[in-house]
C-alpha positions, -999 to +999 in steps of 0.1 A: +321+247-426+325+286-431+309+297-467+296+265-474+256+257-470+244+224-460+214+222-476+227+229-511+255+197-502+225+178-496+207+187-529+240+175-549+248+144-531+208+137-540+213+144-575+247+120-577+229+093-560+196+098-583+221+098-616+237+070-603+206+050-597+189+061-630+219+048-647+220+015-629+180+011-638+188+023-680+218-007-683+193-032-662+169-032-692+164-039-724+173-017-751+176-014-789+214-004-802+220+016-830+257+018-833+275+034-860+307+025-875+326+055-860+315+051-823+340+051-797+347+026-771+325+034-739+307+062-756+268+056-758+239+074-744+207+060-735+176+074-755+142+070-737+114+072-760+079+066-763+066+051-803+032+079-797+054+108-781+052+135-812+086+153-799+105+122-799+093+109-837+104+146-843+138+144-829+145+106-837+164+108-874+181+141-856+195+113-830+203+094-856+221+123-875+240+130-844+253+098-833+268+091-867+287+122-867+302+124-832+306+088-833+278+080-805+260+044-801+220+051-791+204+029-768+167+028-772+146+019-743+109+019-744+088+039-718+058+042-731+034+072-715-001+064-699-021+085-719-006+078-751-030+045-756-014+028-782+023+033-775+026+002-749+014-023-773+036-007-800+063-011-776+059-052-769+058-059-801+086-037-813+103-063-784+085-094-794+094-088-833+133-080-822+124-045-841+158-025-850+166+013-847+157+018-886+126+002-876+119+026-852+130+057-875+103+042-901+078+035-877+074+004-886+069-014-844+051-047-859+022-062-845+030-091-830+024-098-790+046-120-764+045-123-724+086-114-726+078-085-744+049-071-723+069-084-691+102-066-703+083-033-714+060-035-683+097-033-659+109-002-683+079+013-670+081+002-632+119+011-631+120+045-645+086+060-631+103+071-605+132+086-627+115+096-654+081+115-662+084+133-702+097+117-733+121+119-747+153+117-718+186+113-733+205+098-704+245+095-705+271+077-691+285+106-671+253+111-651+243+144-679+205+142-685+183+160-709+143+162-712+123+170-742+135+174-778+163+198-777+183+189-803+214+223-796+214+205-758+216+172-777+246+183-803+262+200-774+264+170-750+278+146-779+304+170-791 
């Protein structure tokens, strides 16, 4: 086709097909809501975070801030980094414990262990390796993806 260029066709029917599948890997697992009383039907992003990544406890009550005043629920999934050494067993029994979101904004991930917990947070990992490689990822519904803690990208997406 005249003016058009094959290769950058390619590149975009890659990234659909990666959004796609990233998305179908974020609503296969388990995640922690925090849904406030304004949020609209359909309208939630996923929050990938790690409980030792220093930019996401940054930005964390900033998501929080955020989602209450464009009316956004936050889905928390755990993927904890490799060499952050205590973030996968603060992860399990966040799970194990049935944590919550204020939980998480304290800091507060328990200390209790559980096979479900490990197993579930152990299949975060596995799933979104591929996807995923810095923390935090806010991940939305309409495929929009952004890396690291840049709360003006944040704000702008959930306008």
């Amino acid at each position: 086709v005249a003016g058009r260029s094959v290769a950058r066709d390619m590149v975009e029917e890659y990234r659909k097909r990666f959004k796609k599948e990233l998305l179908s890997s974020l609503s296969s697992l388990r995640y922690i809501s925090y849904r406030p009383e304004n949020a609209g039907e359909g309208k939630f992003f996923y929050f990938v975070s790690d409980p030792d990544c220093p930019f996401c406890n940054r930005v964390k009550g900033k998501v929080k801030e955020l989602a209450n005043k464009y009316g956004w629920e936050v889905r928390l999934v755990w993927f904890p980094l490799p060499f952050h050494r205590e973030a996968k067993p603060k992860a399990v029994s966040f799970l194990c414990e049935n944590r919550t979101f204020e939980d998480y904004l304290k800091g507060d991930y328990g200390k209790k262990e559980c096979s479900e917990g490990k197993e579930e947070v152990e299949r975060s990992v596995k799933l979104l390796s591929f996807y995923i490689d810095a923390t935090p990822t806010f991940v939305f519904p309409d495929g929009k993806v952004i890396v690291g803690a840049d709360e003006e990208a944040l704000e702008e997406a959930l306008r």
